[in-house]
C-alpha positions as CSV (number, residue, x, y, z in Angstrom):
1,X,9.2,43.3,-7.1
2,X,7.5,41.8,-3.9
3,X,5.9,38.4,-4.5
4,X,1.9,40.0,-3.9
5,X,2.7,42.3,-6.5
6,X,4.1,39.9,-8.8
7,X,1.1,37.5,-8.3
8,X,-1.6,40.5,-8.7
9,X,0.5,41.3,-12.4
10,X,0.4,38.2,-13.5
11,X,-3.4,37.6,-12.6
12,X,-4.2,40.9,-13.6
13,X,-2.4,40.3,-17.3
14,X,-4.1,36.9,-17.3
15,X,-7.2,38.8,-17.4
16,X,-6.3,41.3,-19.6
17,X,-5.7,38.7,-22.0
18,X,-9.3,36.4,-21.3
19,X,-11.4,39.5,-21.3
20,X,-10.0,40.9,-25.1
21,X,-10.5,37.3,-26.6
22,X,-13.9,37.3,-25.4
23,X,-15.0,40.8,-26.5
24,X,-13.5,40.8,-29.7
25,X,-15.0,37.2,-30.4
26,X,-18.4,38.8,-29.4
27,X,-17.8,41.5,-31.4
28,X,-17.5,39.5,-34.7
29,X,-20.0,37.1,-33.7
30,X,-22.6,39.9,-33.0
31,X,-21.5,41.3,-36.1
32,X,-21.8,38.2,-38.7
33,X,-24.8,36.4,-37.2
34,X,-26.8,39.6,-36.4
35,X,-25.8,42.5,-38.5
36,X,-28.1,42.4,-41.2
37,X,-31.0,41.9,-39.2
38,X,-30.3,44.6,-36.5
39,X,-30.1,47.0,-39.5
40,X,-33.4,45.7,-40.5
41,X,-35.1,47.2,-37.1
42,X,-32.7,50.1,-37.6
43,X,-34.6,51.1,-40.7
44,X,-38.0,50.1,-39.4
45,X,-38.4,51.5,-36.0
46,X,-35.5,53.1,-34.2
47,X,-37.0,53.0,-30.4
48,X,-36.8,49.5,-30.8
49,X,-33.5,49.2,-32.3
50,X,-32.4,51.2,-29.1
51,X,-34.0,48.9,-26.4
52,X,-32.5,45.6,-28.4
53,X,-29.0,47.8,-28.6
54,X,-29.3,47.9,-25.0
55,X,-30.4,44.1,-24.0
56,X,-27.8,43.5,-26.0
57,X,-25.3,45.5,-24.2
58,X,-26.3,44.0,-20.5
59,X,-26.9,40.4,-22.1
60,X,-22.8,41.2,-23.1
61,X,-22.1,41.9,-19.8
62,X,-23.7,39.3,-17.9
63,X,-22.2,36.5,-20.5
64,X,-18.9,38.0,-20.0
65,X,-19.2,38.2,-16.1
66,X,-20.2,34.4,-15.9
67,X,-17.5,33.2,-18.7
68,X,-14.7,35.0,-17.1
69,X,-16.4,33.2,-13.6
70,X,-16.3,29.6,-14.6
71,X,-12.6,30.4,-16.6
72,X,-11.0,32.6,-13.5
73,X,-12.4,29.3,-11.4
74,X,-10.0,26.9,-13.4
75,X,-7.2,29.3,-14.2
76,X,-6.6,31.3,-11.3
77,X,-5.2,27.9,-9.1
78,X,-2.9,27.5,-11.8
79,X,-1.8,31.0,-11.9
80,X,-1.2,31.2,-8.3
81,X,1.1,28.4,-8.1
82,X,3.1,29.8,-10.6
């Protein structure tokens, strides 16, 4: 295996790795703080249990994108030395 592709695995599995931590933490974290509360507006009014389902969603993403930003900023030197 060429040195390039070696270095593109390893980043590419150190990423794997970062991103499930962080969406399965989410996950449960979403789940035990807000569960009982989003069912709440899901018995009350479902249009607005759809547009907080959905800033939710993008809220996820954007978290993510900047967490995995600031970690991929002190990991990926390391990982490339290796």
């Amino acid at each position: 295996m060429n040195r390039d592709l070696k270095g593109w695995l390893k980043s590419f599995l150190v990423e794997l790795v970062v991103y499930s931590v962080l969406v399965v933490g989410y996950f449960f974290l979403i789940l035990h703080l807000l569960a009982d509360w989003i069912d709440h507006i899901y018995e009350g009014d479902r249009r607005v249990h759809a547009a907080i389902a959905l800033a939710l969603i993008v809220g996820q993403g954007i978290a993510l994108e900047l967490l995995t930003a600031a970690l991929f900023a002190l990991i990926k030197p390391r990982v490339d030395e290796g």
